[in-house]
N, CA, C and O atoms as CSV, one atom per row, in Angstrom:
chain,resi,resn,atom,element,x,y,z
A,1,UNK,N,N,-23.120,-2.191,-3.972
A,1,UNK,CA,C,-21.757,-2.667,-4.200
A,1,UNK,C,C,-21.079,-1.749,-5.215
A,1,UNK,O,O,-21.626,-1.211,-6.176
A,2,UNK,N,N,-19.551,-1.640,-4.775
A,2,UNK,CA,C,-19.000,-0.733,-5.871
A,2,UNK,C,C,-17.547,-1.475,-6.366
A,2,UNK,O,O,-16.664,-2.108,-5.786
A,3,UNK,N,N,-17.889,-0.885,-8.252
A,3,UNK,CA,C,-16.661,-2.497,-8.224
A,3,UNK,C,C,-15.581,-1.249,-9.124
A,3,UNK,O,O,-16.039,-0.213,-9.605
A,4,UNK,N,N,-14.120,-1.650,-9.189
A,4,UNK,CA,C,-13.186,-1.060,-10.320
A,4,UNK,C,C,-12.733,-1.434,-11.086
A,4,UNK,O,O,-11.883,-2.319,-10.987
A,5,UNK,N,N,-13.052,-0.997,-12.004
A,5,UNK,CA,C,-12.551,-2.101,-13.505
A,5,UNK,C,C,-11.074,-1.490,-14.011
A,5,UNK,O,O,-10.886,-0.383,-14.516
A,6,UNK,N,N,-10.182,-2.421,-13.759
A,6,UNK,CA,C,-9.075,-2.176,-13.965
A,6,UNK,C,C,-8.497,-3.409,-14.950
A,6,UNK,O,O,-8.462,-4.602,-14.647
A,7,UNK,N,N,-8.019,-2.751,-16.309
A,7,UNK,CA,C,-7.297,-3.747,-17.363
A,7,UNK,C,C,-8.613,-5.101,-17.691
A,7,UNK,O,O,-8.466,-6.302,-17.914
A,8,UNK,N,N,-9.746,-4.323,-17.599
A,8,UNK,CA,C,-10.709,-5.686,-18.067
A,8,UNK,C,C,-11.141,-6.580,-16.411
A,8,UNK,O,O,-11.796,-7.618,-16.315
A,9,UNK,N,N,-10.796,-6.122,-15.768
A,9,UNK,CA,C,-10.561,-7.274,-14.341
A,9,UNK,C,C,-11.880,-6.108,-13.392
A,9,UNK,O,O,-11.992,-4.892,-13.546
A,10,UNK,N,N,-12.524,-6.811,-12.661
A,10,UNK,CA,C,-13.398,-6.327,-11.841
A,10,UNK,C,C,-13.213,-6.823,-10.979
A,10,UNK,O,O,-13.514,-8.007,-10.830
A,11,UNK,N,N,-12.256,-5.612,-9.468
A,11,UNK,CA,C,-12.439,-5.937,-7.983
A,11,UNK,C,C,-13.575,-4.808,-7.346
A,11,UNK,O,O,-13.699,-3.605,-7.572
A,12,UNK,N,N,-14.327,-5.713,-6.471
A,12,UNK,CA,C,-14.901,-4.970,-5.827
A,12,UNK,C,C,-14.321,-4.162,-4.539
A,12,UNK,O,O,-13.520,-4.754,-3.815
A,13,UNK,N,N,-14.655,-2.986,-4.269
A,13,UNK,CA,C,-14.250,-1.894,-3.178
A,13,UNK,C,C,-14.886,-1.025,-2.147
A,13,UNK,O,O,-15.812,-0.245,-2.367
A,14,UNK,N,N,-14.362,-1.212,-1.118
A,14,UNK,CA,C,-15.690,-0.133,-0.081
A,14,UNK,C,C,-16.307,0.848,-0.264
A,14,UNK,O,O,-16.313,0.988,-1.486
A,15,UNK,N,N,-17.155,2.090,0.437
A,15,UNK,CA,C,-17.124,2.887,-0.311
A,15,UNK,C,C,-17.008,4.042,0.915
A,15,UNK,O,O,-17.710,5.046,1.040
A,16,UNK,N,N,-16.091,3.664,1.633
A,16,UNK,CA,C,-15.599,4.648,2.773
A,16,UNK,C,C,-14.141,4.720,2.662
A,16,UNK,O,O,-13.460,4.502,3.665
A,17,UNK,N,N,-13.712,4.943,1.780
A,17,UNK,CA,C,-11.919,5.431,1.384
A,17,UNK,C,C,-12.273,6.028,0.236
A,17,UNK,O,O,-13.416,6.056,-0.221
A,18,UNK,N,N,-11.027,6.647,-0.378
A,18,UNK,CA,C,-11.135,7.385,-1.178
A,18,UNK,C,C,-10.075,6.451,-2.529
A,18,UNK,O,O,-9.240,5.564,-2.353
A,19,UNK,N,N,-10.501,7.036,-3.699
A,19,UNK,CA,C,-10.591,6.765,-4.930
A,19,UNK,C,C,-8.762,5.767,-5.266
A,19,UNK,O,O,-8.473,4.694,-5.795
A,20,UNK,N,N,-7.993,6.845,-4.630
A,20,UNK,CA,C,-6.402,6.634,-4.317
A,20,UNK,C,C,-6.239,5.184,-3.556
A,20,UNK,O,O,-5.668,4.219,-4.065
A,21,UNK,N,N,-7.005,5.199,-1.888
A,21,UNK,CA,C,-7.099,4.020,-1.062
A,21,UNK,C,C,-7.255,2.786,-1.798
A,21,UNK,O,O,-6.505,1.810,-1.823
A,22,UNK,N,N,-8.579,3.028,-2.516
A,22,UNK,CA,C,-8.974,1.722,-3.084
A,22,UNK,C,C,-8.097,1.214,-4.478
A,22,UNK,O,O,-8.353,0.160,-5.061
A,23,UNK,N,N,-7.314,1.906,-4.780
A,23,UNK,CA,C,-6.587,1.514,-5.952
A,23,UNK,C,C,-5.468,0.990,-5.468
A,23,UNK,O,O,-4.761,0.150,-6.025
A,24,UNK,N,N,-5.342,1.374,-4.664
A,24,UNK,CA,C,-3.888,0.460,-3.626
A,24,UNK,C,C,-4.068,-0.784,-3.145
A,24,UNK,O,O,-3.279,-1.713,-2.970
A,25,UNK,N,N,-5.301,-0.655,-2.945
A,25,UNK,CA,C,-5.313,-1.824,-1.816
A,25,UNK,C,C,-6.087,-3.089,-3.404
A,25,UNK,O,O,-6.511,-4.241,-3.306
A,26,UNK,N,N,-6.008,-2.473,-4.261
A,26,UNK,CA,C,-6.109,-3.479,-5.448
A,26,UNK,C,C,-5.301,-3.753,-6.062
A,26,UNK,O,O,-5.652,-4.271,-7.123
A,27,UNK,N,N,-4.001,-3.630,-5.874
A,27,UNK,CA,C,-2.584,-3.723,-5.724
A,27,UNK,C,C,-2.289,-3.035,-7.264
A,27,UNK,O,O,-1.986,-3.758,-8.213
A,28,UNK,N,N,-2.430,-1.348,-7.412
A,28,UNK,CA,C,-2.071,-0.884,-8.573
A,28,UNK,C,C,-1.797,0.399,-8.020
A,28,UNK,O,O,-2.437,0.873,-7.082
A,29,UNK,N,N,-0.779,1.006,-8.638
A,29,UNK,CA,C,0.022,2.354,-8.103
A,29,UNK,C,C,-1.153,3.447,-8.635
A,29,UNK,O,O,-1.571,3.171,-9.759
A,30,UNK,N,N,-1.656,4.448,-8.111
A,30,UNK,CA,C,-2.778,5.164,-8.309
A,30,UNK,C,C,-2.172,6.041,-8.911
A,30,UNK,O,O,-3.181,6.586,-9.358
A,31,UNK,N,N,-0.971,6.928,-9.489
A,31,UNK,CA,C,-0.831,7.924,-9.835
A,31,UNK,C,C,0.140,7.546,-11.639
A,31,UNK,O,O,0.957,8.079,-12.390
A,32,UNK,N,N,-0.571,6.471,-11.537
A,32,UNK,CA,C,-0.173,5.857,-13.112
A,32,UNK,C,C,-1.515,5.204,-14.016
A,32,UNK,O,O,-1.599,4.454,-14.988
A,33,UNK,N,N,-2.475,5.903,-13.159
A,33,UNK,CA,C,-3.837,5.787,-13.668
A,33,UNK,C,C,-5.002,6.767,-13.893
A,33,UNK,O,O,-5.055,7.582,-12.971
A,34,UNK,N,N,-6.018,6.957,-14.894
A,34,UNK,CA,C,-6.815,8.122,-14.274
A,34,UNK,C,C,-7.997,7.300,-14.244
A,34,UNK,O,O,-8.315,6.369,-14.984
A,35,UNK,N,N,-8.810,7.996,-12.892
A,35,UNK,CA,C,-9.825,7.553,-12.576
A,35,UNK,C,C,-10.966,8.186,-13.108
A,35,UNK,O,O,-11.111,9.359,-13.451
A,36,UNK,N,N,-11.981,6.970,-13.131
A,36,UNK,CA,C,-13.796,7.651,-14.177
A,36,UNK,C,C,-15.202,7.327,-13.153
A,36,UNK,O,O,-15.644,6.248,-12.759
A,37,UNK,N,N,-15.623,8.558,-12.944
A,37,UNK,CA,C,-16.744,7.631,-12.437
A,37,UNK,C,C,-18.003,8.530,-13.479
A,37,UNK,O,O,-18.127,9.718,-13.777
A,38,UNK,N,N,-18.814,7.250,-13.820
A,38,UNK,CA,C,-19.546,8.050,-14.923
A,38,UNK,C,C,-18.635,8.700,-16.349
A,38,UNK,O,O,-18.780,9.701,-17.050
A,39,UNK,N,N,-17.771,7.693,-16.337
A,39,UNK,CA,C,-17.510,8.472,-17.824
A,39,UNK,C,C,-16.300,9.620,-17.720
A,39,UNK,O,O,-15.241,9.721,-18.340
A,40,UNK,N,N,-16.957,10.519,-16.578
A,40,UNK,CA,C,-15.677,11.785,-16.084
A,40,UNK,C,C,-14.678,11.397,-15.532
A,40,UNK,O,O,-14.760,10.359,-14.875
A,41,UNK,N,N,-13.646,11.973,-15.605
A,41,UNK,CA,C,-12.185,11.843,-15.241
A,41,UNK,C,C,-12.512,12.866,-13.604
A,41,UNK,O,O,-13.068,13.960,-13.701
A,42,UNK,N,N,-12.076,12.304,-12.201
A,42,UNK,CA,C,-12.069,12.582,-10.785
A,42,UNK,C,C,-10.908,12.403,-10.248
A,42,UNK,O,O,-10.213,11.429,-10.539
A,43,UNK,N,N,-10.622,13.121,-9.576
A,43,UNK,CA,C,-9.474,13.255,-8.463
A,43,UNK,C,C,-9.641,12.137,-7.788
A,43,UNK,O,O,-10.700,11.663,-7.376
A,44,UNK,N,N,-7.908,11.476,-7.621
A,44,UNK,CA,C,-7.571,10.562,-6.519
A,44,UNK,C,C,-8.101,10.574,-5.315
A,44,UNK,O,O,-8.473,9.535,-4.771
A,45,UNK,N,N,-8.183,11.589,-4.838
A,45,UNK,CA,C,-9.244,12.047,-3.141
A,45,UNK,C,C,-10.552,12.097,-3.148
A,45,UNK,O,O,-11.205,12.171,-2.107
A,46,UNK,N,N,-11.092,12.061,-4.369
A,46,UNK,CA,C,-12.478,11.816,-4.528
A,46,UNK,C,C,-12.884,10.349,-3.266
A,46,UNK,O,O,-12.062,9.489,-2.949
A,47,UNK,N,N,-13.938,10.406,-2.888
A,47,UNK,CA,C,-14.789,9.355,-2.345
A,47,UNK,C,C,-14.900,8.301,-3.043
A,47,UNK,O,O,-15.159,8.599,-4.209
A,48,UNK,N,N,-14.813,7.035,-2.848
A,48,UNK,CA,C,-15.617,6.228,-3.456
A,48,UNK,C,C,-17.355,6.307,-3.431
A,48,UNK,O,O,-17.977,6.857,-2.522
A,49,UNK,N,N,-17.963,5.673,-4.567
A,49,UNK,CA,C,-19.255,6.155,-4.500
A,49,UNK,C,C,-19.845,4.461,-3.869
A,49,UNK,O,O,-19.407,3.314,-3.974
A,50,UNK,N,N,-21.000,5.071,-3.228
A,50,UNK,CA,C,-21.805,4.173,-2.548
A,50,UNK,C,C,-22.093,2.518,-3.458
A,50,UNK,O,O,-21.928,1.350,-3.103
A,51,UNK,N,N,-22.587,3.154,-4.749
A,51,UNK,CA,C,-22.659,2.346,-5.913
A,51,UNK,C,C,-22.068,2.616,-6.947
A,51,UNK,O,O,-21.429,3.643,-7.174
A,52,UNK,N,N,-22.234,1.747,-7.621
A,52,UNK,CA,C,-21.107,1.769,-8.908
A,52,UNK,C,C,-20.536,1.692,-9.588
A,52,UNK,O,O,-20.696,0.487,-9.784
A,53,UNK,N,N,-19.725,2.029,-10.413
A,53,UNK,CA,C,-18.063,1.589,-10.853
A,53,UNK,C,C,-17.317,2.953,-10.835
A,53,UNK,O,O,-17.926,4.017,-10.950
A,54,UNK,N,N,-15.950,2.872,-10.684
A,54,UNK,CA,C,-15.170,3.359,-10.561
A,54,UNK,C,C,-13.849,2.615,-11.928
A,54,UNK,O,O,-13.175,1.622,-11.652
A,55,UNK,N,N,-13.742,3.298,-13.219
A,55,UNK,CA,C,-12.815,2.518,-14.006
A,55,UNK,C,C,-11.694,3.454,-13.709
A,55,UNK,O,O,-11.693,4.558,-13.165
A,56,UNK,N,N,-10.737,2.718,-14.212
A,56,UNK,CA,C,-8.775,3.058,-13.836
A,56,UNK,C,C,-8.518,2.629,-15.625
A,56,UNK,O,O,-8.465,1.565,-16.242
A,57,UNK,N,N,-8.403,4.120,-16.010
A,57,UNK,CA,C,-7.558,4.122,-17.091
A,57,UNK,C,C,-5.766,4.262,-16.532
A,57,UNK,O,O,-5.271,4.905,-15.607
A,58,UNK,N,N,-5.022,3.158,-17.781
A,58,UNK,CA,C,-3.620,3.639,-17.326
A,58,UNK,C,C,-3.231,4.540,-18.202
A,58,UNK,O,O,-3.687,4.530,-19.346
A,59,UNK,N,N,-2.102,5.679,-17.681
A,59,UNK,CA,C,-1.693,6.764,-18.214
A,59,UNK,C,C,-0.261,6.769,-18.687
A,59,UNK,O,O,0.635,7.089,-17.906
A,60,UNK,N,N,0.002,6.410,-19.995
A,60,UNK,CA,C,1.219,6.142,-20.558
A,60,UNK,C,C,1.930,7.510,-20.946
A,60,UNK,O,O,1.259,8.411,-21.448
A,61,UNK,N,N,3.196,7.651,-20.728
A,61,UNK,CA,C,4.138,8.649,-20.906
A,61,UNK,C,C,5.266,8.776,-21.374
A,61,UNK,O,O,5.887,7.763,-21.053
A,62,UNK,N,N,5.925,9.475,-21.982
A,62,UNK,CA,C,7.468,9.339,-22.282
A,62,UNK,C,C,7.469,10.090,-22.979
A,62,UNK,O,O,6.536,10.847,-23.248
A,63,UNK,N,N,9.011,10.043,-23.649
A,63,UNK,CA,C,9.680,11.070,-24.946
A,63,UNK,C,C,10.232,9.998,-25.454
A,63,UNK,O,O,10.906,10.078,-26.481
């Protein structure tokens, strides 16, 4: 099982879409987040991994 911890909250996710897919379909805009697997920061097109976690840092911005 592979789960994403987003804001403290754990949904679980397939692991045949990619990193972007599954952040959508967990109803959070993917390109206002960075994704970790293991700690490292991965590309949106990355795979989901078989097992896991996958965390969603959000990425705050401005002037």
């Amino acid at each position: 099982m592979t789960v994403m911890r987003i804001k403290g909250s754990v949904q679980e996710i397939t692991s045949d879409i990619t990193i972007a897919e599954a952040a959508t379909s967990c109803g959070i805009r993917p390109d206002a987040y960075i994704f970790l697997i293991g700690g490292k920061p991965v590309p949106m097109d990355t795979q989901v991994p078989e097992e896991g976690e996958v965390c969603a840092v959000r990425v705050a911005s401005g002037g």
